[in-house]
N, C-alpha and C positions, 0 to 999 in steps of 0.2 A: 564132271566138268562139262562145262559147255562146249557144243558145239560152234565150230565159227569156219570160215571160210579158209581154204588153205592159204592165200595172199597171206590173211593175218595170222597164221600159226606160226609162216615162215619168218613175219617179220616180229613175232613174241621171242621166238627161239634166240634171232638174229640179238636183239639189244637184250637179250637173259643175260648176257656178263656186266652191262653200261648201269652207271648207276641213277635210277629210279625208274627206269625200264620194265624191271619186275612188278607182279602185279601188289598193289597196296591197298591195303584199306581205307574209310572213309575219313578216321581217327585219322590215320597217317598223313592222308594227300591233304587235310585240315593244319596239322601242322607243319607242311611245308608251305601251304598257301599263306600262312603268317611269317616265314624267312623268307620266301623269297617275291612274295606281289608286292608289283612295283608304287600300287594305290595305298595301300599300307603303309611300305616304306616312308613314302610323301607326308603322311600323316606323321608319320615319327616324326621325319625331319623338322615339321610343321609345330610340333610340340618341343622340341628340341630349341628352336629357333623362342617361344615366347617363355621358356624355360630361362633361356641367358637373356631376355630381355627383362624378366621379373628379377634376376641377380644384379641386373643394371640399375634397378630402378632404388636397391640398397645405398648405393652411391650419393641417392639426393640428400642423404644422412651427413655426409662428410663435406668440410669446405671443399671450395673452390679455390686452387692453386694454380698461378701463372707465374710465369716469367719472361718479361718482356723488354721490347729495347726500343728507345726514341730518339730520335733522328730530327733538329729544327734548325731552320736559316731563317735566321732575323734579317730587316732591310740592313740593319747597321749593327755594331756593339752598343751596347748599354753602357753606359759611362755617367760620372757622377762628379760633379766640382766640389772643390770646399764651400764656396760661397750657396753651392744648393743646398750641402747639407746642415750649413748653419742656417739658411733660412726655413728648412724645411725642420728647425727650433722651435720657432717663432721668437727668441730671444732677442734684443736690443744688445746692441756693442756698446758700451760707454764711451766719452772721449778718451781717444789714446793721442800719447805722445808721437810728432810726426814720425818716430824710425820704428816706432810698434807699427804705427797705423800704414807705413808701408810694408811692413813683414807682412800684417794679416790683407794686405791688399793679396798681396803677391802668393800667401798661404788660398785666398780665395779664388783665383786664377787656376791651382794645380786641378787636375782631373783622372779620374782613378777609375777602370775599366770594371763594373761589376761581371759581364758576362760578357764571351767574344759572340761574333753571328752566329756562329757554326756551335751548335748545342748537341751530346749525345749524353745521354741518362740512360740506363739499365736499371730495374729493380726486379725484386717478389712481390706479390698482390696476391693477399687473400681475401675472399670473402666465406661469412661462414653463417647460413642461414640457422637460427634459434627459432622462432615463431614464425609459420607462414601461414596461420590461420588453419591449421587444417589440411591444407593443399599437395605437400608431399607426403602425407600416408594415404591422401585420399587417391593421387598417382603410385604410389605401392599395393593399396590394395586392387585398383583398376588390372596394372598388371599381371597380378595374383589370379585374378576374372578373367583376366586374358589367355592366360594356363588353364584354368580352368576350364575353360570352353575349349581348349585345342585338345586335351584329355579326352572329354566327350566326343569332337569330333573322330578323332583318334576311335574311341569304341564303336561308333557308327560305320565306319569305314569298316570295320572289322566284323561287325554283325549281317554288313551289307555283303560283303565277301562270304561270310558262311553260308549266306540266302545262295550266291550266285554259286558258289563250290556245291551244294546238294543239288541246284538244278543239272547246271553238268555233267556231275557226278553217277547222277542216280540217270540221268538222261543214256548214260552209256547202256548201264543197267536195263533199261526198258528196252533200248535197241537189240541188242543181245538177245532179252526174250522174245521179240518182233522176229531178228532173224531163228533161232530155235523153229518158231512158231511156224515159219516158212518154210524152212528146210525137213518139219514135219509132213505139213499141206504138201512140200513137194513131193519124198518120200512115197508119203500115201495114193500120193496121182500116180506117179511111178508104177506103181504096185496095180493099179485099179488101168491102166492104161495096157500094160503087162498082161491085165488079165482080160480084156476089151480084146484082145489082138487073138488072142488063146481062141475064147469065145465065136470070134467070127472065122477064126477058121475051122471054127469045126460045125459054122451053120445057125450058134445058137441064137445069135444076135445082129441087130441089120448093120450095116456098114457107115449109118451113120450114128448110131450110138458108139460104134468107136473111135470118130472122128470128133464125139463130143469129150472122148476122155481126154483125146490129147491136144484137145483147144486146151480146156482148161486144167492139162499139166503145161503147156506152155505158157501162160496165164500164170502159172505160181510159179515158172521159172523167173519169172520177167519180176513178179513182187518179192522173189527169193532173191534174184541181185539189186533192186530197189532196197531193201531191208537190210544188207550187206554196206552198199553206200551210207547210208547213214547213218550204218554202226559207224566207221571209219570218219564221217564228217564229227561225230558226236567226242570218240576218243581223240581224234585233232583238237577241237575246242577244251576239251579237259587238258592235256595237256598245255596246251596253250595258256590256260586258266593258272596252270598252278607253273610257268615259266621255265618248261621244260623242253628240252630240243629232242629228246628220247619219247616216244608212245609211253602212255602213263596207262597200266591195264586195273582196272577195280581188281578188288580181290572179296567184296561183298554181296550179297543177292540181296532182292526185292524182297521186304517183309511187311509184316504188321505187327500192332504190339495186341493182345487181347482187350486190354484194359489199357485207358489214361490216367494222369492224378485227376483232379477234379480240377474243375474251370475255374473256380475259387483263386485255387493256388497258382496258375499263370496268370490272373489278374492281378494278384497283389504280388507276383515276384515282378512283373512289370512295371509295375508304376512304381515300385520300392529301388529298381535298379536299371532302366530304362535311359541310356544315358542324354537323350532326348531331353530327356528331363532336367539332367544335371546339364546343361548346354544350358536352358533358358535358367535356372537358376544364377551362371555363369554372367548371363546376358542379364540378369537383375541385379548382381554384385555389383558390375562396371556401372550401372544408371546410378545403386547408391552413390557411389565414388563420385561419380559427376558430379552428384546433389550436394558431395560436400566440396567435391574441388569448388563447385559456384559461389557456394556461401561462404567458401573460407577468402574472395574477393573483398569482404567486406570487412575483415577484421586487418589491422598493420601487422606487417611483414617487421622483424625484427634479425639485426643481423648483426655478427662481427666482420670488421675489417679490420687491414691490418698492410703496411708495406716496408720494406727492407731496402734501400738502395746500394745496387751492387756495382756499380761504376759512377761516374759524376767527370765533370771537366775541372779542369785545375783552373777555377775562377771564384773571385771570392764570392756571388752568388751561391758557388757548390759548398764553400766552406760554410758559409751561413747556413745553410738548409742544415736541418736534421737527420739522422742515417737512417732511422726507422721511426715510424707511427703506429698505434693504433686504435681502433676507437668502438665505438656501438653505433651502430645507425637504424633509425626508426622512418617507414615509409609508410604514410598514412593515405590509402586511398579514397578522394573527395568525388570527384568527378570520374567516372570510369566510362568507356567508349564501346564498350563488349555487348552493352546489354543483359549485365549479368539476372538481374532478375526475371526476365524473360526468361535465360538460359537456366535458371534453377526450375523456374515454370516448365519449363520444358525437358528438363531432367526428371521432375515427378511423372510428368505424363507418360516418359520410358518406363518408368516404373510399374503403372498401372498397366502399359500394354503388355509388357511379360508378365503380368501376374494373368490378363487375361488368357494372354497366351498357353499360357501353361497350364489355366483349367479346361482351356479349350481341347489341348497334346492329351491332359488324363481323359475326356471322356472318346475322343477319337482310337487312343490303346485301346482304352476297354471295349470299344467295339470292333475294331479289328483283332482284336487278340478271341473274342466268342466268336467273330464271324470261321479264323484260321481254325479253332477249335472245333467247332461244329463242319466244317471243311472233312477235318480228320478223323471226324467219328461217322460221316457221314463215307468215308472211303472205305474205314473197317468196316462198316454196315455191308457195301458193297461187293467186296472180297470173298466174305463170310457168306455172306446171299446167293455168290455166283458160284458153292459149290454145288449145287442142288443141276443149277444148269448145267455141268462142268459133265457132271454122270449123265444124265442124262443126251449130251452130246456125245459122249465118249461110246454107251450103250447103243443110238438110235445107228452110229457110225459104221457100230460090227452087225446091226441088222441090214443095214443095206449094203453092206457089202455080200454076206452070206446070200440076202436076197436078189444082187444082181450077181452071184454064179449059180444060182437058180432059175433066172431069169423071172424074177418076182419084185425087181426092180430095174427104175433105168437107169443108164448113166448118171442123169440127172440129178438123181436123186443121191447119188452114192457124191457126184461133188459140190452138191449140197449139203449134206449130211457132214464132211470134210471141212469146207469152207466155214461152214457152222462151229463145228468144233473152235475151228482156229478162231474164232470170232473172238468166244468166251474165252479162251486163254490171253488173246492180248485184251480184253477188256477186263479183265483179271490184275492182268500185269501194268495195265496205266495205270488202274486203280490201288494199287499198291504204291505206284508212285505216285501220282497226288498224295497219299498217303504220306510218304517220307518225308515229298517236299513242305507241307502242313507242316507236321511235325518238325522239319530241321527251322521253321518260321517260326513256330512256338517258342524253341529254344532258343532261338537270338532275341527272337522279343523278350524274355525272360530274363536275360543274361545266363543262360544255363548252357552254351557249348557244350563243356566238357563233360556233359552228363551224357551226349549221346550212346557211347558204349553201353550204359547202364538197361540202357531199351533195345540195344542190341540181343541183351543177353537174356530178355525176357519177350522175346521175339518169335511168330511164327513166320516159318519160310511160305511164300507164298507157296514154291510150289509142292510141298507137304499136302498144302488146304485140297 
């Protein structure tokens, strides 16, 4: 187990019963980072949201049904004479006998109210589009692109979050063997400081070689609580990362794998499943769409209507009218104000920009996906290289200790020799992590998350090497 400072053993102890307090794995704090980051969620929601707007957009399938009510005040009533409506004949009266021809005098005098001022109407109104040129599935599939693209944003958010959960992550990881590393270096001044003090009092050595041991153990007390702070700032940000009020403890070390698959195969699982990709693909589905919502300006719109009248005034106007209609109606567009050909012009031009776009995303993957690869074999390289130094530090350390209580060396040299060591272990230990974090980038770039365990298990521990 590592060592760690007693502040933080007390506070590991302290939240051991609170849940996610305990130490977890990178698998684990990965899948809490997908229930509970709040960036995530937003994408859900985000997708969720043009999810019911493409169910909306089924609807443009179905008429249009109203019911409505109307309300009119004329200057006056409408009223109608006999004498109007016989002339509005065009018929001739023949001579009549003078007591006819006063009847139909006085018959042309009466006047009959078709409609009072005060009008209210209610009906149903349907409309029901059959042909729109195109234009409602070219708005259903738009929406469909619209999903589409929130999907992909959706996995980018998610790939982005695995980026930043392994820098975190493994960021603790590093601090950890920073402080180890220090509380080693301290240790070992301890010991060589211990033995400074021995020495001069028995003569063997002058008074300021022991005054150099314990500059430089106070020197490593000072980077031994430096190294401690920024374990502490490190596992704050982790948990912070993954939305937690409890200290979140790794429960994995710093490794390497021996072997990668070959570069081959992150390049084409990338560009096969890169959702980057399916985003602009997304964003060329919606241009089609356009291209046909434009064109389909130019062909008629055909449609049923249809209305039902549900109230009417007690006027013979309302008796006259009929209770329901229905009929076909054909709108043929002559003159249009949109500028639709332009706007088709300009619907292809989207088109060609996401195609360039998207050759331009494959050849930028493939070069950041060989730059991240060669990143990670250039850290294995490193790792592996720095055992050579690793003994060799470790070796030159027990000569100059043995040789300064012989007085065959100086202080100097003994926390040199010390310091040195510690060098190569944390440059061991970053280089392990560049390592991971390469590697946790290969596998988003990939789409391959869930494969991390798999390189877990075929893993050297750095500090094995």
């Amino acid at each position: 187990m590592k060592l760690r400072s007693l502040s933080m053993l007390i506070s590991c102890i302290a939240l051991a019963p609170l849940a996610h307090s305990a130490e977890i794995s990178f698998d684990e704090a990965w899948l809490l980072l997908q229930k509970d980051n709040n960036s995530i969620a937003a994408q859900r929601a985000n997708l969720e949201r043009y999810q019911h707007l493409q169910d909306a957009s089924d609807s443009l399938n179905l008429p249009n049904v109203t019911i409505g009510a109307n309300y009119t005040r004329l200057d006056q009533d409408v009223t109608v004479s006999g004498k109007q409506l016989f002339d509005s004949t065009g018929a001739h009266l023949p001579a009549l006998p003078p007591i006819a021809g006063q009847i139909a005098s006085q018959l042309g005098a009466v006047t009959s109210t078709i409609s009072e001022r005060d009008v209210f109407t209610s009906s149903i109104r349907a409309i029901w589009p059959i042909f729109t040129g195109g234009r409602i599935s070219a708005a259903q599939s738009a929406a469909e692109g619209k999903t589409d693209e929130a999907i992909s944003q959706l996995a980018m958010e998610t790939q982005a979050r695995y980026e930043d959960l392994s820098k975190y992550y493994f960021s603790v990881l590093l601090a950890e063997e920073v402080v180890n590393t220090r509380l080693l270096v301290e240790n070992g001044l301890t010991k060589h400081r211990n033995n400074a003090l021995k020495l001069e009092q028995q003569g063997q050595i002058a008074r300021v070689e022991r005054l150099q041991a314990e500059a430089a153990l106070d020197k490593a007390t000072v980077e031994r609580k430096k190294a401690q702070k920024t374990l502490i700032i490190a596992q704050s940000a982790l948990s912070e990362i993954l939305n937690q009020t409890t200290q979140v403890e790794p429960r994995d070390r710093l490794f390497i794998n021996p072997n990668l698959p070959p570069l081959s195969a992150f390049v084409d699982q990338t560009l096969a499943t890169y959702p980057g990709l399916d985003l602009l693909d997304a964003k060329e589905k919606q241009a089609d769409s356009l291209i046909k919502a434009e064109q389909g300006k130019y062909y008629p719109e055909v449609y049923l209507y249809g209305d039902y009248s549900l109230h009417e005034d007690d006027s013979l106007a309302s008796q006259m009218k009929p209770d329901w209609l229905v009929g076909v109606g054909v709108s043929v567009p002559l003159i249009d104000n949109s500028g639709r050909s332009e706007q088709v012009k300009a619907a292809h031009s989207a088109v060609n920009q996401v195609k360039y776009l998207k050759a331009q995303a494959k050849q930028d993957l493939s070069v950041l996906v060989k730059k991240t690869y060669l990143e990670a074999q250039q850290a294995q390289e490193e790792v592996l290289g720095l055992a050579s130094s690793l003994d060799l530090a470790q070796e030159n350390l027990k000569l100059r200790d043995k040789g300064f209580s012989q007085g065959l060396s100086t202080s100097t040299d003994v926390v040199d020799a010390q310091l040195y060591l510690a060098s190569i272990q944390t440059q061991r230990a970053a280089a392990s992590f560049n390592y991971l974090i390469s590697l946790a980038k290969l596998l988003a770039l990939s789409n391959q998350m869930n494969s991390f365990p798999q390189y877990q298990h075929t893993a050297i521990a750095t500090q094995s090497l």
